[in-house]
C-alpha positions in Angstrom: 0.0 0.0 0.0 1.4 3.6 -0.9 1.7 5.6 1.5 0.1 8.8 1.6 0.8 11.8 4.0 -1.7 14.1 5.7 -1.0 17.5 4.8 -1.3 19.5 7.4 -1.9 23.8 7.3 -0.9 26.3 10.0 -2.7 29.2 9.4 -3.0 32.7 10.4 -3.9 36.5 9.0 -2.0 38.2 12.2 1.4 38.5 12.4 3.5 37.7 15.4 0.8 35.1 17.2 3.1 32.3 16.9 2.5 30.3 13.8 6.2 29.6 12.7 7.3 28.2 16.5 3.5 25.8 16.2 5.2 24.9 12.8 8.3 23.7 14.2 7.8 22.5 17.6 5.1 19.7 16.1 7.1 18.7 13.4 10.0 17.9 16.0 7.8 16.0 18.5 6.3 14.0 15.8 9.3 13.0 14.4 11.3 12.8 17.7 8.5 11.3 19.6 6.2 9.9 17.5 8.7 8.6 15.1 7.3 9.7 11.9 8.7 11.2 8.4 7.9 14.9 8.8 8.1 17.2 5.9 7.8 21.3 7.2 7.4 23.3 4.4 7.8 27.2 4.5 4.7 28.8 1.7 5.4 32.2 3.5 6.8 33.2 0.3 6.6 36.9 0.5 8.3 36.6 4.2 9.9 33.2 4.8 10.9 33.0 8.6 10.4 29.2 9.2 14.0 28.3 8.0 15.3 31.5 10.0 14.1 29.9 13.5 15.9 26.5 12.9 19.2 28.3 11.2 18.8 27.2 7.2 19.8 30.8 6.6 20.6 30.8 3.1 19.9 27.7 0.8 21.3 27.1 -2.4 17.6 25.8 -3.5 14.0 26.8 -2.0 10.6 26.7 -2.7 11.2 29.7 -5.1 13.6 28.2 -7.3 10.7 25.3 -7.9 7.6 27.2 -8.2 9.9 29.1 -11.2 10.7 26.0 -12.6 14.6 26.1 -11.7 14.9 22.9 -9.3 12.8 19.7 -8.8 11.2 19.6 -5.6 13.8 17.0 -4.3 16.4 19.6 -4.8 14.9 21.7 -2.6 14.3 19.2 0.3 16.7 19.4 3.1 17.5 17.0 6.1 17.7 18.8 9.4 19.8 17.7 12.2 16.2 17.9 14.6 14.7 15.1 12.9 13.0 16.3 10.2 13.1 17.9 6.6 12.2 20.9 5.7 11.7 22.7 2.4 12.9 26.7 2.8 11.6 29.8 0.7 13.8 32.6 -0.1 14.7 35.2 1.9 15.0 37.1 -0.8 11.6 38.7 -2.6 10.9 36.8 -5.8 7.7 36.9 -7.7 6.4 33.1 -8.1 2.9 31.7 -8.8 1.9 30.1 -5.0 -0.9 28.0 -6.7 1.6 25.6 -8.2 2.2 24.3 -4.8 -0.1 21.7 -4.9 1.0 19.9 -7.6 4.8 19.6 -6.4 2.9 18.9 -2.8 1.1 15.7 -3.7 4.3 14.5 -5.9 5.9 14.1 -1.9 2.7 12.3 -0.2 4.5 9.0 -0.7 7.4 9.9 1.0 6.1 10.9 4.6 4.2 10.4 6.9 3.3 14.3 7.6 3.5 17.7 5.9 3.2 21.0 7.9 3.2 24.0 6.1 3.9 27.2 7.8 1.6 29.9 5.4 1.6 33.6 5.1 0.1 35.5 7.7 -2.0 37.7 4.9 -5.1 37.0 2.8 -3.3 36.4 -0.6 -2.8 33.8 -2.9 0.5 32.3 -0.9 -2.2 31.8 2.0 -4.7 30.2 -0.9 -2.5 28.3 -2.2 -1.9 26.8 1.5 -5.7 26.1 2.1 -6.0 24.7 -1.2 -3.6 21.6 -0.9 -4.2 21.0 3.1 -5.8 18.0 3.8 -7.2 20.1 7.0 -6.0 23.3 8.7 -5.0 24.3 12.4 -5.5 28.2 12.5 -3.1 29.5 15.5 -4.8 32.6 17.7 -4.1 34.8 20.5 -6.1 35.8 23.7 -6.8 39.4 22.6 -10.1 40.7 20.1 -7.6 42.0 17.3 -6.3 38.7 16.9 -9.8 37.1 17.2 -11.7 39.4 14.1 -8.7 38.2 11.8 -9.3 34.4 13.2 -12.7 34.5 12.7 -11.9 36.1 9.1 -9.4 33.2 8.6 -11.9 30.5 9.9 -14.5 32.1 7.5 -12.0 32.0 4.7 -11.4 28.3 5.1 -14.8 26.9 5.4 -15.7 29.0 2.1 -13.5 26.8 0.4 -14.4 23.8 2.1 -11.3 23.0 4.1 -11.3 21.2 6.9 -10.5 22.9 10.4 -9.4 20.2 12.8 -9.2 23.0 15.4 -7.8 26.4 17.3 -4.7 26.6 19.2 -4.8 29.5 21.5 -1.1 30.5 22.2 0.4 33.3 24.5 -2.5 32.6 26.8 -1.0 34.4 30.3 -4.4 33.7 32.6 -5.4 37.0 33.2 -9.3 38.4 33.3 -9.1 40.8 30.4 -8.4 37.7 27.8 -10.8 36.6 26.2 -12.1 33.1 27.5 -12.0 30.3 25.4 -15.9 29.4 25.3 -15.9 32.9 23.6 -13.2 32.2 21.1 -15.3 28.7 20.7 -18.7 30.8 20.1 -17.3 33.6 17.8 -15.6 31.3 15.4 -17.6 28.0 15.8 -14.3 26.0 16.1 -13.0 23.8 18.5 -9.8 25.3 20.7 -7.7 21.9 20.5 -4.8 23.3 22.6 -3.5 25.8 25.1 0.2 27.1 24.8 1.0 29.1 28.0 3.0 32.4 27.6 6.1 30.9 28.6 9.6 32.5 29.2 11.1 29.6 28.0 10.1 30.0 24.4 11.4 33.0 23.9 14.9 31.7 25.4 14.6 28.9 23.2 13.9 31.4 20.3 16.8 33.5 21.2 18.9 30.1 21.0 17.3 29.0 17.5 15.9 25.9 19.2 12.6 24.7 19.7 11.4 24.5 23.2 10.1 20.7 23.0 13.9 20.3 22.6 15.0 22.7 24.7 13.6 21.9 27.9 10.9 18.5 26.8 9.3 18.9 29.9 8.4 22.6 30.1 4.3 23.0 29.9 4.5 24.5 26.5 6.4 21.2 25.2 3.9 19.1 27.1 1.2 21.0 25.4 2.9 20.3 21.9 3.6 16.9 22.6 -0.2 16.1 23.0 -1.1 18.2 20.0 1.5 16.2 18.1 0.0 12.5 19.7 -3.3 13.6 18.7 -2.3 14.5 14.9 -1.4 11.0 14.7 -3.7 9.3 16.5 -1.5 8.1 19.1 -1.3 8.3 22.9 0.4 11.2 24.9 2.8 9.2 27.6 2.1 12.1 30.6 5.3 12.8 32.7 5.5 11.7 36.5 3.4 14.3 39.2 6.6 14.6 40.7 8.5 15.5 36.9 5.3 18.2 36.5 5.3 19.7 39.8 9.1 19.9 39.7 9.0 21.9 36.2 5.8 24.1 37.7 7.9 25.4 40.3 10.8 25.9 37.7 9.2 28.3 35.5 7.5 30.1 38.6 11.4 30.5 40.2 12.1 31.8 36.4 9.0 34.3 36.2 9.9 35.6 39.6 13.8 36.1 38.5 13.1 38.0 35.4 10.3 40.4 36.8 11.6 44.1 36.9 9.9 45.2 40.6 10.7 48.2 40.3 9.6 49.0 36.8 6.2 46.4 36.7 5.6 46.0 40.8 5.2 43.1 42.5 2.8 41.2 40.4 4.8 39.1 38.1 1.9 37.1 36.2 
Protein backbone atom coordinates (compact mmCIF):
# COMPACT_ATOMS: atom_id res chain seq x y z
CA UNK A 1 0.00 0.00 0.00
CA UNK A 2 1.44 3.65 -0.94
CA UNK A 3 1.73 5.61 1.55
CA UNK A 4 0.07 8.84 1.56
CA UNK A 5 0.80 11.82 3.99
CA UNK A 6 -1.68 14.10 5.72
CA UNK A 7 -1.03 17.48 4.84
CA UNK A 8 -1.28 19.54 7.43
CA UNK A 9 -1.88 23.75 7.33
CA UNK A 10 -0.91 26.32 10.02
CA UNK A 11 -2.69 29.22 9.37
CA UNK A 12 -2.97 32.70 10.42
CA UNK A 13 -3.88 36.54 9.05
CA UNK A 14 -2.04 38.24 12.17
CA UNK A 15 1.45 38.48 12.41
CA UNK A 16 3.45 37.68 15.42
CA UNK A 17 0.77 35.11 17.20
CA UNK A 18 3.06 32.35 16.90
CA UNK A 19 2.53 30.29 13.80
CA UNK A 20 6.16 29.56 12.69
CA UNK A 21 7.25 28.23 16.49
CA UNK A 22 3.49 25.78 16.22
CA UNK A 23 5.16 24.90 12.78
CA UNK A 24 8.31 23.73 14.19
CA UNK A 25 7.83 22.50 17.56
CA UNK A 26 5.08 19.75 16.10
CA UNK A 27 7.15 18.65 13.40
CA UNK A 28 9.97 17.91 16.05
CA UNK A 29 7.76 16.00 18.46
CA UNK A 30 6.34 14.04 15.75
CA UNK A 31 9.34 13.04 14.42
CA UNK A 32 11.33 12.76 17.69
CA UNK A 33 8.53 11.30 19.62
CA UNK A 34 6.15 9.91 17.50
CA UNK A 35 8.68 8.63 15.12
CA UNK A 36 7.34 9.75 11.86
CA UNK A 37 8.67 11.16 8.37
CA UNK A 38 7.90 14.85 8.83
CA UNK A 39 8.13 17.25 5.93
CA UNK A 40 7.84 21.30 7.18
CA UNK A 41 7.38 23.34 4.43
CA UNK A 42 7.78 27.22 4.46
CA UNK A 43 4.69 28.75 1.67
CA UNK A 44 5.41 32.23 3.45
CA UNK A 45 6.82 33.23 0.32
CA UNK A 46 6.65 36.94 0.50
CA UNK A 47 8.27 36.61 4.24
CA UNK A 48 9.91 33.18 4.82
CA UNK A 49 10.90 32.99 8.59
CA UNK A 50 10.44 29.18 9.20
CA UNK A 51 14.02 28.34 8.01
CA UNK A 52 15.33 31.47 9.99
CA UNK A 53 14.08 29.90 13.47
CA UNK A 54 15.94 26.55 12.90
CA UNK A 55 19.24 28.32 11.16
CA UNK A 56 18.80 27.25 7.20
CA UNK A 57 19.75 30.85 6.60
CA UNK A 58 20.57 30.77 3.07
CA UNK A 59 19.87 27.69 0.81
CA UNK A 60 21.27 27.09 -2.37
CA UNK A 61 17.63 25.75 -3.53
CA UNK A 62 14.01 26.81 -1.96
CA UNK A 63 10.56 26.68 -2.69
CA UNK A 64 11.20 29.74 -5.05
CA UNK A 65 13.56 28.18 -7.26
CA UNK A 66 10.69 25.26 -7.87
CA UNK A 67 7.60 27.17 -8.17
CA UNK A 68 9.93 29.15 -11.22
CA UNK A 69 10.66 26.05 -12.56
CA UNK A 70 14.57 26.12 -11.71
CA UNK A 71 14.91 22.93 -9.31
CA UNK A 72 12.82 19.67 -8.85
CA UNK A 73 11.19 19.55 -5.61
CA UNK A 74 13.84 16.98 -4.31
CA UNK A 75 16.41 19.55 -4.79
CA UNK A 76 14.85 21.73 -2.57
CA UNK A 77 14.27 19.20 0.28
CA UNK A 78 16.65 19.41 3.14
CA UNK A 79 17.47 17.01 6.06
CA UNK A 80 17.69 18.81 9.36
CA UNK A 81 19.82 17.70 12.23
CA UNK A 82 16.18 17.88 14.57
CA UNK A 83 14.66 15.07 12.90
CA UNK A 84 12.96 16.31 10.22
CA UNK A 85 13.08 17.93 6.63
CA UNK A 86 12.17 20.90 5.70
CA UNK A 87 11.65 22.70 2.38
CA UNK A 88 12.88 26.66 2.79
CA UNK A 89 11.62 29.80 0.73
CA UNK A 90 13.77 32.55 -0.07
CA UNK A 91 14.72 35.22 1.87
CA UNK A 92 14.98 37.10 -0.79
CA UNK A 93 11.60 38.74 -2.57
CA UNK A 94 10.92 36.83 -5.76
CA UNK A 95 7.67 36.89 -7.66
CA UNK A 96 6.38 33.14 -8.08
CA UNK A 97 2.89 31.73 -8.80
CA UNK A 98 1.91 30.14 -4.98
CA UNK A 99 -0.91 27.96 -6.70
CA UNK A 100 1.57 25.55 -8.20
CA UNK A 101 2.17 24.32 -4.75
CA UNK A 102 -0.11 21.70 -4.92
CA UNK A 103 0.97 19.86 -7.59
CA UNK A 104 4.81 19.59 -6.37
CA UNK A 105 2.87 18.89 -2.84
CA UNK A 106 1.07 15.67 -3.67
CA UNK A 107 4.26 14.52 -5.86
CA UNK A 108 5.91 14.08 -1.90
CA UNK A 109 2.74 12.30 -0.18
CA UNK A 110 4.55 9.02 -0.72
CA UNK A 111 7.45 9.87 0.97
CA UNK A 112 6.06 10.87 4.59
CA UNK A 113 4.16 10.41 6.89
CA UNK A 114 3.32 14.26 7.58
CA UNK A 115 3.46 17.73 5.89
CA UNK A 116 3.17 21.04 7.91
CA UNK A 117 3.24 24.03 6.08
CA UNK A 118 3.87 27.21 7.83
CA UNK A 119 1.64 29.89 5.41
CA UNK A 120 1.59 33.55 5.11
CA UNK A 121 0.12 35.47 7.66
CA UNK A 122 -1.98 37.75 4.92
CA UNK A 123 -5.08 37.01 2.80
CA UNK A 124 -3.27 36.40 -0.64
CA UNK A 125 -2.77 33.85 -2.94
CA UNK A 126 0.51 32.33 -0.87
CA UNK A 127 -2.17 31.78 2.04
CA UNK A 128 -4.68 30.16 -0.87
CA UNK A 129 -2.46 28.32 -2.20
CA UNK A 130 -1.95 26.78 1.51
CA UNK A 131 -5.74 26.13 2.13
CA UNK A 132 -6.00 24.69 -1.16
CA UNK A 133 -3.61 21.62 -0.88
CA UNK A 134 -4.18 21.02 3.10
CA UNK A 135 -5.77 18.01 3.81
CA UNK A 136 -7.19 20.12 7.00
CA UNK A 137 -6.03 23.29 8.68
CA UNK A 138 -5.01 24.28 12.43
CA UNK A 139 -5.53 28.15 12.47
CA UNK A 140 -3.06 29.53 15.53
CA UNK A 141 -4.77 32.64 17.68
CA UNK A 142 -4.10 34.75 20.55
CA UNK A 143 -6.12 35.78 23.71
CA UNK A 144 -6.75 39.43 22.61
CA UNK A 145 -10.08 40.71 20.14
CA UNK A 146 -7.65 41.97 17.29
CA UNK A 147 -6.25 38.69 16.90
CA UNK A 148 -9.82 37.07 17.24
CA UNK A 149 -11.70 39.36 14.07
CA UNK A 150 -8.69 38.24 11.85
CA UNK A 151 -9.32 34.43 13.18
CA UNK A 152 -12.74 34.50 12.68
CA UNK A 153 -11.92 36.13 9.14
CA UNK A 154 -9.42 33.22 8.65
CA UNK A 155 -11.86 30.49 9.88
CA UNK A 156 -14.51 32.14 7.51
CA UNK A 157 -11.96 31.98 4.71
CA UNK A 158 -11.38 28.27 5.07
CA UNK A 159 -14.80 26.89 5.44
CA UNK A 160 -15.69 29.05 2.08
CA UNK A 161 -13.46 26.76 0.44
CA UNK A 162 -14.40 23.83 2.12
CA UNK A 163 -11.28 23.05 4.06
CA UNK A 164 -11.29 21.20 6.93
CA UNK A 165 -10.49 22.92 10.35
CA UNK A 166 -9.44 20.19 12.84
CA UNK A 167 -9.17 22.98 15.40
CA UNK A 168 -7.85 26.42 17.29
CA UNK A 169 -4.69 26.55 19.17
CA UNK A 170 -4.77 29.48 21.46
CA UNK A 171 -1.14 30.51 22.23
CA UNK A 172 0.37 33.26 24.52
CA UNK A 173 -2.55 32.61 26.81
CA UNK A 174 -1.05 34.44 30.25
CA UNK A 175 -4.39 33.70 32.62
CA UNK A 176 -5.38 36.97 33.21
CA UNK A 177 -9.25 38.43 33.34
CA UNK A 178 -9.08 40.79 30.43
CA UNK A 179 -8.38 37.74 27.76
CA UNK A 180 -10.78 36.57 26.18
CA UNK A 181 -12.07 33.14 27.50
CA UNK A 182 -12.04 30.25 25.37
CA UNK A 183 -15.85 29.44 25.30
CA UNK A 184 -15.86 32.91 23.65
CA UNK A 185 -13.21 32.20 21.09
CA UNK A 186 -15.30 28.72 20.75
CA UNK A 187 -18.66 30.79 20.06
CA UNK A 188 -17.34 33.60 17.83
CA UNK A 189 -15.57 31.31 15.42
CA UNK A 190 -17.62 28.03 15.84
CA UNK A 191 -14.30 26.03 16.07
CA UNK A 192 -12.99 23.83 18.51
CA UNK A 193 -9.81 25.30 20.66
CA UNK A 194 -7.70 21.89 20.50
CA UNK A 195 -4.83 23.30 22.56
CA UNK A 196 -3.54 25.76 25.07
CA UNK A 197 0.18 27.08 24.75
CA UNK A 198 1.02 29.07 28.04
CA UNK A 199 3.02 32.39 27.65
CA UNK A 200 6.13 30.94 28.56
CA UNK A 201 9.60 32.48 29.23
CA UNK A 202 11.06 29.61 27.97
CA UNK A 203 10.14 30.03 24.38
CA UNK A 204 11.36 33.00 23.95
CA UNK A 205 14.90 31.69 25.37
CA UNK A 206 14.61 28.90 23.24
CA UNK A 207 13.86 31.37 20.31
CA UNK A 208 16.82 33.54 21.23
CA UNK A 209 18.86 30.14 20.96
CA UNK A 210 17.32 28.97 17.53
CA UNK A 211 15.94 25.90 19.17
CA UNK A 212 12.59 24.67 19.71
CA UNK A 213 11.43 24.46 23.21
CA UNK A 214 10.10 20.73 23.05
CA UNK A 215 13.85 20.26 22.60
CA UNK A 216 15.03 22.73 24.73
CA UNK A 217 13.62 21.90 27.90
CA UNK A 218 10.89 18.48 26.83
CA UNK A 219 9.32 18.93 29.91
CA UNK A 220 8.45 22.62 30.06
CA UNK A 221 4.35 23.04 29.89
CA UNK A 222 4.45 24.50 26.52
CA UNK A 223 6.38 21.16 25.21
CA UNK A 224 3.89 19.13 27.09
CA UNK A 225 1.18 20.97 25.38
CA UNK A 226 2.92 20.34 21.89
CA UNK A 227 3.62 16.86 22.58
CA UNK A 228 -0.24 16.14 23.04
CA UNK A 229 -1.15 18.19 19.98
CA UNK A 230 1.50 16.17 18.14
CA UNK A 231 0.03 12.47 19.69
CA UNK A 232 -3.35 13.61 18.70
CA UNK A 233 -2.31 14.55 14.88
CA UNK A 234 -1.35 10.98 14.67
CA UNK A 235 -3.71 9.28 16.50
CA UNK A 236 -1.47 8.11 19.05
CA UNK A 237 -1.26 8.27 22.91
CA UNK A 238 0.39 11.16 24.92
CA UNK A 239 2.77 9.18 27.55
CA UNK A 240 2.11 12.10 30.60
CA UNK A 241 5.26 12.84 32.68
CA UNK A 242 5.53 11.70 36.54
CA UNK A 243 3.39 14.32 39.20
CA UNK A 244 6.64 14.58 40.69
CA UNK A 245 8.48 15.46 36.94
CA UNK A 246 5.26 18.21 36.47
CA UNK A 247 5.32 19.69 39.79
CA UNK A 248 9.10 19.85 39.71
CA UNK A 249 9.03 21.89 36.21
CA UNK A 250 5.85 24.12 37.74
CA UNK A 251 7.90 25.37 40.34
CA UNK A 252 10.81 25.88 37.66
CA UNK A 253 9.18 28.27 35.52
CA UNK A 254 7.53 30.12 38.63
CA UNK A 255 11.41 30.53 40.19
CA UNK A 256 12.11 31.82 36.42
CA UNK A 257 8.98 34.25 36.19
CA UNK A 258 9.85 35.61 39.62
CA UNK A 259 13.83 36.05 38.46
CA UNK A 260 13.10 38.04 35.39
CA UNK A 261 10.28 40.38 36.77
CA UNK A 262 11.55 44.14 36.90
CA UNK A 263 9.87 45.24 40.60
CA UNK A 264 10.71 48.21 40.26
CA UNK A 265 9.57 49.00 36.78
CA UNK A 266 6.17 46.37 36.74
CA UNK A 267 5.59 46.04 40.76
CA UNK A 268 5.23 43.13 42.50
CA UNK A 269 2.80 41.23 40.42
CA UNK A 270 4.83 39.13 38.13
CA UNK A 271 1.93 37.05 36.20
Amino acid sequence: MVKKAKIIGIISIKGGVGKTTAVVNLGVSLANTYGKKVLLVDGNLSNANLGLQIGVVNPNVTLHHVLNNKASISEAIYEHEYGFSIIPSSLLLEETNPMKLKNHLIELRRYFDVILIDSSPTVNRELEAVMTVSDELFVITNPDYQTLLMTVRAVKMAKKKNVHITGIILNKQKGKNYEISIKDIENYTNTPVIGIIKDNLSVHEALANMKPIVLYNKNNSVSLEYGRLAAALVGEKFKEPSVFIKMLNYLKEDFDNFKSHKFKEAGFKYY
